[in-house]
Structures are given as structure tokens and as C-alpha cells.
VODREN-716927 format. One record per residue: residue in one letter; x, y, z of N, C-alpha, C in turn. Coordinates in steps of 0.02 Angstrom, whole numbers, plus 50000, padded with zeros to 5 digits. Example, Ala and Ser with C-alpha at 12.3 -4.5 7.8 and 13.67 -1.06 7.14 Angstrom:
# residues 2
(banu 'A', (50660, 49716, 50390), (50615, 49775, 50390), (50660, 49835, 50390))
(banu 'S', (50642, 49888, 50354), (50684, 49947, 50357), (50645, 50002, 50394))
***
This chain:
# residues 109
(banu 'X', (50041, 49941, 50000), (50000, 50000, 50000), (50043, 50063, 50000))
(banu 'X', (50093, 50073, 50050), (50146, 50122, 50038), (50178, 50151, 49987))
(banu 'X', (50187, 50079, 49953), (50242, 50088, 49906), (50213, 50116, 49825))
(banu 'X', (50125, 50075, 49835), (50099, 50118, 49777), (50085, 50181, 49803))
(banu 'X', (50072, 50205, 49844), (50087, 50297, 49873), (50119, 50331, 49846))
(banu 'X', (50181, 50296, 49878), (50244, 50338, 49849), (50255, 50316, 49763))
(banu 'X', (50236, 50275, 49734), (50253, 50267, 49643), (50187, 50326, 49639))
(banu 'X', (50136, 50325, 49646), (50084, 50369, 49608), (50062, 50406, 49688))
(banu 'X', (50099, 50459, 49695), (50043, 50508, 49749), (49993, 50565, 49727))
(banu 'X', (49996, 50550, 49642), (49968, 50610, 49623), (49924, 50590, 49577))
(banu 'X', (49858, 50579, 49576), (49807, 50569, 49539), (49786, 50607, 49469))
(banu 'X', (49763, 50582, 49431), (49755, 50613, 49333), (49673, 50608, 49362))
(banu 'X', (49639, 50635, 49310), (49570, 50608, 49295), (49557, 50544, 49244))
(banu 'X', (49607, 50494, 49240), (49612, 50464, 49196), (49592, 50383, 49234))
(banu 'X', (49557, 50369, 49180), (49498, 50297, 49225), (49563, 50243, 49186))
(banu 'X', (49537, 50160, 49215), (49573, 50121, 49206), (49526, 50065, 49181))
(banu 'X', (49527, 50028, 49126), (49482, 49970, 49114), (49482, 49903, 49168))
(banu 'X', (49443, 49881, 49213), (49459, 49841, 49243), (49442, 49776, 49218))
(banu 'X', (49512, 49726, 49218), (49491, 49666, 49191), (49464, 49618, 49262))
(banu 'X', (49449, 49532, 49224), (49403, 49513, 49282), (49444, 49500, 49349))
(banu 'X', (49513, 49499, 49347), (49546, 49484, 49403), (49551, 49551, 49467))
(banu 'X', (49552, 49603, 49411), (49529, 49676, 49444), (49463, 49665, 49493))
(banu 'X', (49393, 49658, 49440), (49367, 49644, 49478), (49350, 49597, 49515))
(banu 'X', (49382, 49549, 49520), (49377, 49498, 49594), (49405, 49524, 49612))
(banu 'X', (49460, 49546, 49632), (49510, 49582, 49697), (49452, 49644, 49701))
(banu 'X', (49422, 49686, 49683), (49392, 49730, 49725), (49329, 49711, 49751))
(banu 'X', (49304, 49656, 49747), (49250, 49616, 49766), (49273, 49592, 49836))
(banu 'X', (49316, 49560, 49836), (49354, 49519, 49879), (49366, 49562, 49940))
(banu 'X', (49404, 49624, 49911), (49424, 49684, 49968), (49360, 49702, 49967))
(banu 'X', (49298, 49718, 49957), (49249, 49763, 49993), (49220, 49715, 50029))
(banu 'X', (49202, 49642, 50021), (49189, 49575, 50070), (49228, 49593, 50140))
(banu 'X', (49302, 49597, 50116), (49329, 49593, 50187), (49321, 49680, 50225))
(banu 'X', (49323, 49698, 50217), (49335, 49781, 50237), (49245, 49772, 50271))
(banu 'X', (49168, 49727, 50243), (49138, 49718, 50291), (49145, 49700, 50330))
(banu 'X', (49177, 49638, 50339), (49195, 49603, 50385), (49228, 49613, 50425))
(banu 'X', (49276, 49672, 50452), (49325, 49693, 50474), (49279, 49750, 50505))
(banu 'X', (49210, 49777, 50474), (49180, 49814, 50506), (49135, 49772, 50545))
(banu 'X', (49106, 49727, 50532), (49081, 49705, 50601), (49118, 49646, 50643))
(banu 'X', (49179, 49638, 50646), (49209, 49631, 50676), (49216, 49695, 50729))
(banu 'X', (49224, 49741, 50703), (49254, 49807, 50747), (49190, 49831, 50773))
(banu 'X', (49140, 49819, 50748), (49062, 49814, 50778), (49061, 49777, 50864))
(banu 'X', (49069, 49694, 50845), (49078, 49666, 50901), (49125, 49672, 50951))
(banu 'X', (49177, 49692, 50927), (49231, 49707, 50981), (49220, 49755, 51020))
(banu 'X', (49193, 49827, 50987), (49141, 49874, 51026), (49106, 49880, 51085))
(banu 'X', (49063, 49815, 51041), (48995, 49785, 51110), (49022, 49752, 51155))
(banu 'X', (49081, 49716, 51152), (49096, 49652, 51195), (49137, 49693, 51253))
(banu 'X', (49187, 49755, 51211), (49254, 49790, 51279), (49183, 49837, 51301))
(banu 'X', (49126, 49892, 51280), (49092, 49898, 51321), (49081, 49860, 51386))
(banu 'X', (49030, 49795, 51357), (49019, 49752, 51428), (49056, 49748, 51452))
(banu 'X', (49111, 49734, 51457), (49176, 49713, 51485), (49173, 49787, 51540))
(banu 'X', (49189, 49835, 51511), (49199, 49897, 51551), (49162, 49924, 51577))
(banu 'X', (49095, 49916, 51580), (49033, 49904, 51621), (49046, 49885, 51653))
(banu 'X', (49061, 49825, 51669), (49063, 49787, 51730), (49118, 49787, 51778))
(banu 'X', (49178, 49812, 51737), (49237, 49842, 51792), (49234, 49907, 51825))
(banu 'X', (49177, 49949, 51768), (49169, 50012, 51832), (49220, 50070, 51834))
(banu 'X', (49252, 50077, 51886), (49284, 50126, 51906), (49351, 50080, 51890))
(banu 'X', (49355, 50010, 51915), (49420, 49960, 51919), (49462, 49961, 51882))
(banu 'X', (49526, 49962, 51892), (49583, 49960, 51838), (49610, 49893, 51815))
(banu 'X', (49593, 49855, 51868), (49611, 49762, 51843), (49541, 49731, 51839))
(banu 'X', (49532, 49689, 51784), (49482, 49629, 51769), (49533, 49551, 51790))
(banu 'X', (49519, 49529, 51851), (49557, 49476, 51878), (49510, 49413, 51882))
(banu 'X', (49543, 49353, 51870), (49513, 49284, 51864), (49520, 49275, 51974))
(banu 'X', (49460, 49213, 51976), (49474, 49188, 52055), (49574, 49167, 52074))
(banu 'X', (49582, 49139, 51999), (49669, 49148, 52037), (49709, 49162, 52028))
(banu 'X', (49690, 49236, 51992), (49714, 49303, 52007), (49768, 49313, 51937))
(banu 'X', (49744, 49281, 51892), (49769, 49299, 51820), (49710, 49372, 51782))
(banu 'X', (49773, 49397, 51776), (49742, 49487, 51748), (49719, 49466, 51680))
(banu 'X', (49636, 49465, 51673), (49608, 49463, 51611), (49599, 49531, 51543))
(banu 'X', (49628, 49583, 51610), (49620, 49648, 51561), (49616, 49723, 51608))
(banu 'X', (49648, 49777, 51577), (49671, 49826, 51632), (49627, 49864, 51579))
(banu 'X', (49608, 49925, 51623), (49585, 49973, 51601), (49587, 50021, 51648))
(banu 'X', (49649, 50058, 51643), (49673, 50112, 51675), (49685, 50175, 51648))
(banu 'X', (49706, 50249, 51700), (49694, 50318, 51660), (49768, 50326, 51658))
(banu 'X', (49756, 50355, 51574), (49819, 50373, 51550), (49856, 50450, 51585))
(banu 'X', (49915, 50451, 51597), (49952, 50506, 51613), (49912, 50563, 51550))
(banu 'X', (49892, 50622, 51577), (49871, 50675, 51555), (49948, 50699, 51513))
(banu 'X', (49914, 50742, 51449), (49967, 50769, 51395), (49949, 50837, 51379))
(banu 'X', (49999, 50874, 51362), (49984, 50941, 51340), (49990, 50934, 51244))
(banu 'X', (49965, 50981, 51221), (49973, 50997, 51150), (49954, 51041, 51134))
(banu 'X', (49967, 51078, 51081), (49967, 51140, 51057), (49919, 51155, 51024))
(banu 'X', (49879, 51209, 51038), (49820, 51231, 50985), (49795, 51293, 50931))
(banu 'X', (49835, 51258, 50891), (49840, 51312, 50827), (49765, 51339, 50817))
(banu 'X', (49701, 51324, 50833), (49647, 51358, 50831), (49645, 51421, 50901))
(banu 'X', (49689, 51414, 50937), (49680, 51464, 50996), (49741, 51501, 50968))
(banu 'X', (49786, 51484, 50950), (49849, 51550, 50936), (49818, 51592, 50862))
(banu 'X', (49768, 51537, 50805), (49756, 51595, 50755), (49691, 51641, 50780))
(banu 'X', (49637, 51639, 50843), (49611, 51669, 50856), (49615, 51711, 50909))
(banu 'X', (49694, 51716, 50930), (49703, 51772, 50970), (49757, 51810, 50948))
(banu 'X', (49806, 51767, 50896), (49852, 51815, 50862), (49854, 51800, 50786))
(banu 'X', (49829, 51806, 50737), (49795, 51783, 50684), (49881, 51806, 50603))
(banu 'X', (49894, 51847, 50639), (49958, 51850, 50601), (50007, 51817, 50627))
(banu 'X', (50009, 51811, 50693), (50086, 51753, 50702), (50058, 51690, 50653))
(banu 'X', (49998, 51676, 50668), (49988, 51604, 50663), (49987, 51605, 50566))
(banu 'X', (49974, 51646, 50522), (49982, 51635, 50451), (50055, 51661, 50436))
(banu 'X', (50079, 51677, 50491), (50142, 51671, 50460), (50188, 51594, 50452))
(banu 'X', (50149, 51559, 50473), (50193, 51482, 50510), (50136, 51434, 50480))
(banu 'X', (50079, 51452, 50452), (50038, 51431, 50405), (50089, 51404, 50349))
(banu 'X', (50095, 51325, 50313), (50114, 51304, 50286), (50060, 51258, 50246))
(banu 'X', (50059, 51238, 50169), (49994, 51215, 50148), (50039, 51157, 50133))
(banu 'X', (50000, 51110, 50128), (50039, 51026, 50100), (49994, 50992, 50066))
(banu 'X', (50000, 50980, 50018), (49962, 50919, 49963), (49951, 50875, 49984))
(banu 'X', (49891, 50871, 49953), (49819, 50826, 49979), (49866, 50745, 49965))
(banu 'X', (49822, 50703, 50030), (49851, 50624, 50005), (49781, 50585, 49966))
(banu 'X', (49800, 50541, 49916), (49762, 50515, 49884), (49721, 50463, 49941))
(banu 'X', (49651, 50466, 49919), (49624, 50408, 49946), (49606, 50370, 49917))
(banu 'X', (49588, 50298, 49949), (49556, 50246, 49898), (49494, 50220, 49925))
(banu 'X', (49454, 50203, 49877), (49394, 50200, 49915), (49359, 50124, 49860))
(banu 'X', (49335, 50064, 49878), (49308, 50025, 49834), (49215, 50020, 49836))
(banu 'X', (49202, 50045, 49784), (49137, 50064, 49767), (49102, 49991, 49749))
***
């Protein structure tokens, strides 16, 4: 996937005839890319329950005492917010305004 990125990062308006192996491989990939969505569906529902039922708790522990799963709070982070420096100083911030070309996406229809 990378590597066609980097050979073509820059898109034509120019279409491609797809032969039938084309289209099985994009058949194939939109099958799985469902499946990967409800996969990520169930995994959803299931670490919910899961975290329901631990609550406030940071360990999910078996009776002898094997850790089935932590769910603990992450160390707090700072970061910078270029929407608060361009609306209180609106020229520092377009001065350090830099534009970068769009990345291609792919999408199977």
C-alpha cells in the first residue's frame, strides 16, 4: 500500500479498464473491509460490557488472580492549539501557516 503511494501520489482524471481479476480483487476487498467492520462492531459491544462491569476498576482479575484485562487512566498530555493562537494572534499564526498536498484516497465502490 505504501509503496503504491509513493510510485503514484498524484492522481490524473484518467479511469482504468478493469479486467476480471481487477474485479475479483475489489470484490474480495469490499467483502473483507465488511467484515472487518463488524468485527470492529463486536469488539465494541463486547470491551463495552467488559467495562461496564469493571466500573471505576483498573484490573479485570480471574478467582486465581490471572489479569484478564486493565483498564486504567492514561498520564494526562499537553498539546498545542493552533485554533487558539490563530484566534488570538491571527498573524503570528499565518505566518507559520504552511499548505501541503492533499494524500490520495482509495475508496472501493
Amino acid at each position: 500500500m505504501d509503496a503504491a503511494r509513493k510510485l503514484f501520489p498524484v492522481s490524473t482524471s484518467a479511469g482504468v479498464l478493469a479486467n476480471a481479476q481487477l474485479e475479483q480483487a475489489c470484490q474480495q476487498l469490499k467483502a473483507i473491509k465488511t467484515q472487518i467492520k463488524q468485527f470492529e462492531e463486536a469488539e465494541e459491544k463486547l470491551q463495552g460490557f467488559i467495562q461496564g462491569q469493571m466500573k471505576e476498576a483498573g484490573s479485570l482479575i480471574t478467582f486465581d488472580g490471572k489479569v484478564l484485562a486493565t483498564w486504567n487512566s492514561a498520564k494526562g498530555s499537553k498539546r498545542f492549539d493552533p485554533k487558539l493562537l490563530q484566534a488570538e494572534m491571527p498573524e503570528v499564526y499565518e505566518r507559520y501557516v504552511i499548505e501541503q498536498p492533499g494524500s490520495r484516497r482509495f475508496l472501493v465502490k
